[in-house]
N, CA and C atoms as a LAMMPS dump frame, in Angstrom:
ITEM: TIMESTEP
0
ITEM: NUMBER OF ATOMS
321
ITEM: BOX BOUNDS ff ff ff
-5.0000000000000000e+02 5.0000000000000000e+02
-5.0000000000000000e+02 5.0000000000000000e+02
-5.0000000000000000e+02 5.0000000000000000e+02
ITEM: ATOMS id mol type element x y z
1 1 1 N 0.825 -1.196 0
2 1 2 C 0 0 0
3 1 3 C 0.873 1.266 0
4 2 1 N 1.863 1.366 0.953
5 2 2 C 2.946 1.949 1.079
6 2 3 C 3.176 2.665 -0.454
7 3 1 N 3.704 1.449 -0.987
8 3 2 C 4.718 1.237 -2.566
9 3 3 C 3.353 2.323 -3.084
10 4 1 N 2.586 1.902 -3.539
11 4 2 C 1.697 2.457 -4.404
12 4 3 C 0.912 3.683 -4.006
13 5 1 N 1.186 4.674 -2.612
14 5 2 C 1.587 5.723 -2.474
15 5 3 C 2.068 6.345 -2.612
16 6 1 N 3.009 6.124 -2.6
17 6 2 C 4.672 6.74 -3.199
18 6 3 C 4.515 6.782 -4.881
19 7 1 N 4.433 5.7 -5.455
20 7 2 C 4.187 6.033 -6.838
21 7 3 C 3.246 7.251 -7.128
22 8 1 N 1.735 6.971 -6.534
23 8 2 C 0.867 8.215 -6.748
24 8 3 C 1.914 9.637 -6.394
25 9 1 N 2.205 9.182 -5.306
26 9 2 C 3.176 11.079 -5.092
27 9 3 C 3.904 11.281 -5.797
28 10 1 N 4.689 10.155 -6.936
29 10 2 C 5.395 10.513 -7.932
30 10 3 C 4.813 11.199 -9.211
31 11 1 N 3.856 10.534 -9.456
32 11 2 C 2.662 10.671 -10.475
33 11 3 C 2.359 11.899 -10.595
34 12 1 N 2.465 12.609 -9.059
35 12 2 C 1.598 13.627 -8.663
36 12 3 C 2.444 15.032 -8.687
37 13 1 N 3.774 14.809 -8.704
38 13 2 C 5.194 15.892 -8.704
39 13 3 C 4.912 15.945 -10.476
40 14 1 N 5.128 14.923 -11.333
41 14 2 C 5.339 15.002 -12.725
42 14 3 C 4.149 15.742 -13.283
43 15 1 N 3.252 15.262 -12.707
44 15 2 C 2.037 16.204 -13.352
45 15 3 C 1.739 17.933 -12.884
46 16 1 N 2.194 18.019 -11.807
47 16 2 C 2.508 19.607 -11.753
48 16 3 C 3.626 20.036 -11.694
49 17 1 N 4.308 19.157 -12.07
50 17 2 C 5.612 20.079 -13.262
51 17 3 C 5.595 20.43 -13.936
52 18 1 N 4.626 19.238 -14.859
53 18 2 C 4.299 19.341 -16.139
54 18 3 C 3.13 20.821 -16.5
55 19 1 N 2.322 20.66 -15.446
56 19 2 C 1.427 21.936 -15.71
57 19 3 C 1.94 23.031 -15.259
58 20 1 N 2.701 23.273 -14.264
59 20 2 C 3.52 24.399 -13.867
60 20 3 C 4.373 25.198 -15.051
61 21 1 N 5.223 24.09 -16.095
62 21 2 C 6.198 24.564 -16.99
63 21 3 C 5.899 23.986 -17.747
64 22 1 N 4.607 23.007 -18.713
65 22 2 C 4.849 22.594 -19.451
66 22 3 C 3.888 23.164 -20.783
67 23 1 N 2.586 23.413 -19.931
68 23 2 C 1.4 23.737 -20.616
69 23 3 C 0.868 24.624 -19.79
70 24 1 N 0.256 25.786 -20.734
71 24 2 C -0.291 26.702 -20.039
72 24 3 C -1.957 26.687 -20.341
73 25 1 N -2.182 27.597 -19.417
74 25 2 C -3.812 27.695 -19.715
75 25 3 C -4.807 27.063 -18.912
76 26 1 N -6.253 26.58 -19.107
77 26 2 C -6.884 25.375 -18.559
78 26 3 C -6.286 24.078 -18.305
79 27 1 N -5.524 23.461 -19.758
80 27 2 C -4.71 22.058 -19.013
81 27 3 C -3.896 22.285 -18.317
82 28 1 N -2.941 23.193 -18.137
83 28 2 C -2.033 23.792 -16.97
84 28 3 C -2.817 23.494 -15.568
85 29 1 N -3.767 24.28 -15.507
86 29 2 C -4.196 24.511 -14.221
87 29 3 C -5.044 22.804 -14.122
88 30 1 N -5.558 21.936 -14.639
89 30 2 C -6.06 21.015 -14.479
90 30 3 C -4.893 20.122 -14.312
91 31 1 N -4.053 19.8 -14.81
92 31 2 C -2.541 19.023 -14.436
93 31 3 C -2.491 19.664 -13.057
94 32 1 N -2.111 21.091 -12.477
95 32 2 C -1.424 21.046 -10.979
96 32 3 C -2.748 20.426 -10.167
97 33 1 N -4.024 21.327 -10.081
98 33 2 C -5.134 20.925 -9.388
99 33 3 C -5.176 18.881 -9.315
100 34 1 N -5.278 18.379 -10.091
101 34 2 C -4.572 17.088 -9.832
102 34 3 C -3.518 16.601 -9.202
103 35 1 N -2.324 17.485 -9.493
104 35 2 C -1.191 16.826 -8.962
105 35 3 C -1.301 17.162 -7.521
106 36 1 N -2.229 18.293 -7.118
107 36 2 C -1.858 19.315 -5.535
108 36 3 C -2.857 17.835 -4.875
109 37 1 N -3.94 17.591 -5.566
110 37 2 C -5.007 16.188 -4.793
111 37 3 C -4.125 15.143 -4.52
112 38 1 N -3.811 14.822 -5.814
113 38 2 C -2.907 13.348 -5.609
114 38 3 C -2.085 13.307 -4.67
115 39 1 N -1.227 14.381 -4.677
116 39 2 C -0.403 14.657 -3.397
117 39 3 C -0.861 14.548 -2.172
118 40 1 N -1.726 15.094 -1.89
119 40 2 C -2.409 15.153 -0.64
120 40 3 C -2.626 13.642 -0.657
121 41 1 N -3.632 13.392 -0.846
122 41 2 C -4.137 11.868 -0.88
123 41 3 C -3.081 10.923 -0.933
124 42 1 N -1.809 10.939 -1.413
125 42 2 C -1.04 10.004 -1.387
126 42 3 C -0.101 9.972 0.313
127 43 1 N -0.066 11.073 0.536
128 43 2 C 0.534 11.291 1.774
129 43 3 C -0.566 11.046 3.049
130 44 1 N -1.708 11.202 2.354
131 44 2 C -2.965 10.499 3.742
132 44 3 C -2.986 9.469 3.641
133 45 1 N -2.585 8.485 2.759
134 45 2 C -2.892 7.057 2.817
135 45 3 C -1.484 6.165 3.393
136 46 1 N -0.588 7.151 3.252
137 46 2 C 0.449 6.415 4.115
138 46 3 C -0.086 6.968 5.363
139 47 1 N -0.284 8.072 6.021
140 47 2 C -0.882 8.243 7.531
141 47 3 C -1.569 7.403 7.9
142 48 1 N -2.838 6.746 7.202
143 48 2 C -3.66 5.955 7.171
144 48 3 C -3.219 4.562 7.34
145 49 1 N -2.291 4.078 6.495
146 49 2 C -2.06 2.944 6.576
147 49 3 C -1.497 2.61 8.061
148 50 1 N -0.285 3.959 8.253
149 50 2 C 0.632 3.594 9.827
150 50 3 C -0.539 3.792 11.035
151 51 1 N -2.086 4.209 10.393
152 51 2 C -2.626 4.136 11.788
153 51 3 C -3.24 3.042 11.787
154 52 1 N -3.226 2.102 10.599
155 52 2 C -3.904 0.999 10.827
156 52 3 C -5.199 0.826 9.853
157 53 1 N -5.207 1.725 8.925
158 53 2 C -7.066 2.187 7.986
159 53 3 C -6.582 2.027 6.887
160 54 1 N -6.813 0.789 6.974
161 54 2 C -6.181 0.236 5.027
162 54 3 C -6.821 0.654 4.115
163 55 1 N -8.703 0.546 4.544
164 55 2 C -9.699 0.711 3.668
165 55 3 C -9.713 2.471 3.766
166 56 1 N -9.749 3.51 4.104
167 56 2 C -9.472 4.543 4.451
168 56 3 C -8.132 4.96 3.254
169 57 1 N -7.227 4.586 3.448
170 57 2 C -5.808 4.238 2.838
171 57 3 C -6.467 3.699 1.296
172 58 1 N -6.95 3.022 0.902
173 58 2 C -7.988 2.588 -0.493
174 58 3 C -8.003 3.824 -0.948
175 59 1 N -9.459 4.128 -0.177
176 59 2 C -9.835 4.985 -0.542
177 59 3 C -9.523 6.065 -0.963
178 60 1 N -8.268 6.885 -0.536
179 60 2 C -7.487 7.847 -1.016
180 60 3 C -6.849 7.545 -2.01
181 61 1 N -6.654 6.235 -2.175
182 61 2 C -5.888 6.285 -3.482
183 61 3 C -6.775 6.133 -4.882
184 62 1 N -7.497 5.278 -4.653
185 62 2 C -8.58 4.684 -5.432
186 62 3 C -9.22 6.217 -5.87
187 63 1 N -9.74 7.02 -4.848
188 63 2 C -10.499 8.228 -4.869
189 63 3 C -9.231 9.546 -5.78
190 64 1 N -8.434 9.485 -5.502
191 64 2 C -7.413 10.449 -5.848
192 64 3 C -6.858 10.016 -7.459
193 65 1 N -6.716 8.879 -7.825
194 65 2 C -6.733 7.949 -9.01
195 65 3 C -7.543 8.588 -9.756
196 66 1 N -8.626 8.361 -9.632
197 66 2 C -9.814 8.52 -10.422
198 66 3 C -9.667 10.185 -10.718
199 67 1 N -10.129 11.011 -9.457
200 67 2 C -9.959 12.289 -9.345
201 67 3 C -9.064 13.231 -10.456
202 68 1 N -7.62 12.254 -10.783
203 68 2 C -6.395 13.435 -10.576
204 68 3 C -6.9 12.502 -12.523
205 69 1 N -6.597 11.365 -12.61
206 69 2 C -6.555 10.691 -13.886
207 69 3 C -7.417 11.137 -14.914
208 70 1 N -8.623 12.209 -14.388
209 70 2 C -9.591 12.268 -15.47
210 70 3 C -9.147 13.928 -15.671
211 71 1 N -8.819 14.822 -14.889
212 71 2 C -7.962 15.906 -15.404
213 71 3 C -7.092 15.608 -16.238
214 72 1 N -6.517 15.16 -15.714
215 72 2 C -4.532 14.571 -16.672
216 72 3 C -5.552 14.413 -18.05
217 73 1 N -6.531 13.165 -18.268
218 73 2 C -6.488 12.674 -19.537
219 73 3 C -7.092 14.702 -20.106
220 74 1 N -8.11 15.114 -19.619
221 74 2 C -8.478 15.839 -20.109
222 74 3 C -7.265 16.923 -20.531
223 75 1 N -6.371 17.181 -20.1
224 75 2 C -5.253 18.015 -20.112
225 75 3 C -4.87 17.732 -21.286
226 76 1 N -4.413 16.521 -21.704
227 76 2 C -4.008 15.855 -22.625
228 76 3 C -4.487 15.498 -23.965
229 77 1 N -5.803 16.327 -23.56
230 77 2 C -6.681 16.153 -24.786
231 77 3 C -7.89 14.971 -25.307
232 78 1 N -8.141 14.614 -23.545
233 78 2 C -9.339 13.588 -24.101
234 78 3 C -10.721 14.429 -23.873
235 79 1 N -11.574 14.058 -24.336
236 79 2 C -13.18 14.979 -24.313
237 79 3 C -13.06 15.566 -22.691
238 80 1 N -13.878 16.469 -22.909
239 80 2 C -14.177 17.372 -22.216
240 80 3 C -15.421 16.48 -21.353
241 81 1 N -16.901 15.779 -21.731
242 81 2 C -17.519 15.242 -21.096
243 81 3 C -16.718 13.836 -19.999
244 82 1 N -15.743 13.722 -20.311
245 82 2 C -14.612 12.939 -18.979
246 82 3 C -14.632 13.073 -17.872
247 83 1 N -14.768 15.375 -17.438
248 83 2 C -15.44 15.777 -16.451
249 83 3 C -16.037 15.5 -15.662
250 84 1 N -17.668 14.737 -16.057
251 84 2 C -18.111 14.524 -15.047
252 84 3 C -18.209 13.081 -14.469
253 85 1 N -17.041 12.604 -14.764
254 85 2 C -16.426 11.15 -13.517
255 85 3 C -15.883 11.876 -12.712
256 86 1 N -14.702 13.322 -12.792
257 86 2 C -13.97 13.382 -11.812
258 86 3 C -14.372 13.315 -10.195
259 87 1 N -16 13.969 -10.441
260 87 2 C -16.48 14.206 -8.929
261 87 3 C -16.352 12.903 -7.812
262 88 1 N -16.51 11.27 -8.717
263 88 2 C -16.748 10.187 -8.23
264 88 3 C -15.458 10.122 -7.791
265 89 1 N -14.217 10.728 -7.922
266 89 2 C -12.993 10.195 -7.307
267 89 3 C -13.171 11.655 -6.028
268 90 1 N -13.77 12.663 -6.34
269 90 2 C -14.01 13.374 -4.78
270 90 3 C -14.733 12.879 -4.058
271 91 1 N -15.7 12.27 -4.258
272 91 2 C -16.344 11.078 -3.052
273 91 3 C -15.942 10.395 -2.674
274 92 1 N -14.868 9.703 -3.349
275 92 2 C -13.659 8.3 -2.81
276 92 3 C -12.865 9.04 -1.483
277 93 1 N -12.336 10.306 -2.296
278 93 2 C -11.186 11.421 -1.512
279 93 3 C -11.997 11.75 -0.188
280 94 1 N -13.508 11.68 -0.36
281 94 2 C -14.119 12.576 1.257
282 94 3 C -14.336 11.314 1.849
283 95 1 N -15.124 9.977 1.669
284 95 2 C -14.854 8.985 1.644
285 95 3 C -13.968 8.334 2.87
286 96 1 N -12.696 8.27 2.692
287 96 2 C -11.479 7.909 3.238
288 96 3 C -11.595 8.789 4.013
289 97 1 N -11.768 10.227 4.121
290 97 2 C -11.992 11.394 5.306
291 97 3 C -12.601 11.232 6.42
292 98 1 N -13.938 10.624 6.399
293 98 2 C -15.032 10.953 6.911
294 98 3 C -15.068 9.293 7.884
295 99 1 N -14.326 8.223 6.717
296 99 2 C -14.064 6.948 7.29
297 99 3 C -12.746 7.187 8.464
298 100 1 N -11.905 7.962 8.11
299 100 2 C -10.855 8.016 9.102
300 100 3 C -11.3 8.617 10.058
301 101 1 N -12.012 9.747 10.197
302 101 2 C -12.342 10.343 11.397
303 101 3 C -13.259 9.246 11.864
304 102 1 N -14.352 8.699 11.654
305 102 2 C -15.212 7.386 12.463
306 102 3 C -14.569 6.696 13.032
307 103 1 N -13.121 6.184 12.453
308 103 2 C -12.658 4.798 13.003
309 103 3 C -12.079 5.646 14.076
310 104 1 N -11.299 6.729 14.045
311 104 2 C -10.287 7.236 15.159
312 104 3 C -11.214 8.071 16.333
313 105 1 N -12.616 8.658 15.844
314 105 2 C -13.419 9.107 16.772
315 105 3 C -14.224 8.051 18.229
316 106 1 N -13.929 6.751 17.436
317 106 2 C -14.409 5.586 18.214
318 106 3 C -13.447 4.74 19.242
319 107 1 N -11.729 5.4 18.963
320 107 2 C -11.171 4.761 19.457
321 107 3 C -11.155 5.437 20.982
């Protein structure tokens, strides 16, 4: 789970590099806005994992995946109606939120 955190945070540096210096405009700003999520989310799911919330830990990635992947493609030039999946990876992203605070509010 670890491993495949770390990749996302890699995923997640290249793609707002890439929009930072690579492309300007709307795909610019849709590359960082992805990469700034993925980031986040990749660094909560290792928190997650060391507290023990694997499924929590999923979820951020699974949720941040989806999220950051349907910008990127759109950046890149896939349709514009792609859009409206991204929201389903912000439900994954609140998701893992709302699950981490339950499990740790109960402890």
């Amino acid at each position: 789970m670890v491993r495949l955190a770390a990749l996302s945070g890699a995923c997640a540096v290249i793609a707002g590099a890439f929009g930072a210096h690579g492309v300007s405009g709307e795909p610019g700003e849709w590359l960082k806005t992805g990469g700034e999520y993925e980031m986040i989310h990749a660094l909560a799911a290792i928190v997650a994992v060391q507290l023990g919330n694997r499924v929590a830990a999923i979820l951020f990635l699974c949720g941040s995946a989806l999220f950051a992947a349907t910008l990127y493609a759109m950046a890149l030039g896939a349709p514009h109606w792609l859009g409206i999946v991204t929201p389903v990876g912000g439900l994954g992203m609140i998701a893992g939120w709302l699950l981490l605070a339950w499990r740790h509010a109960t402890k």
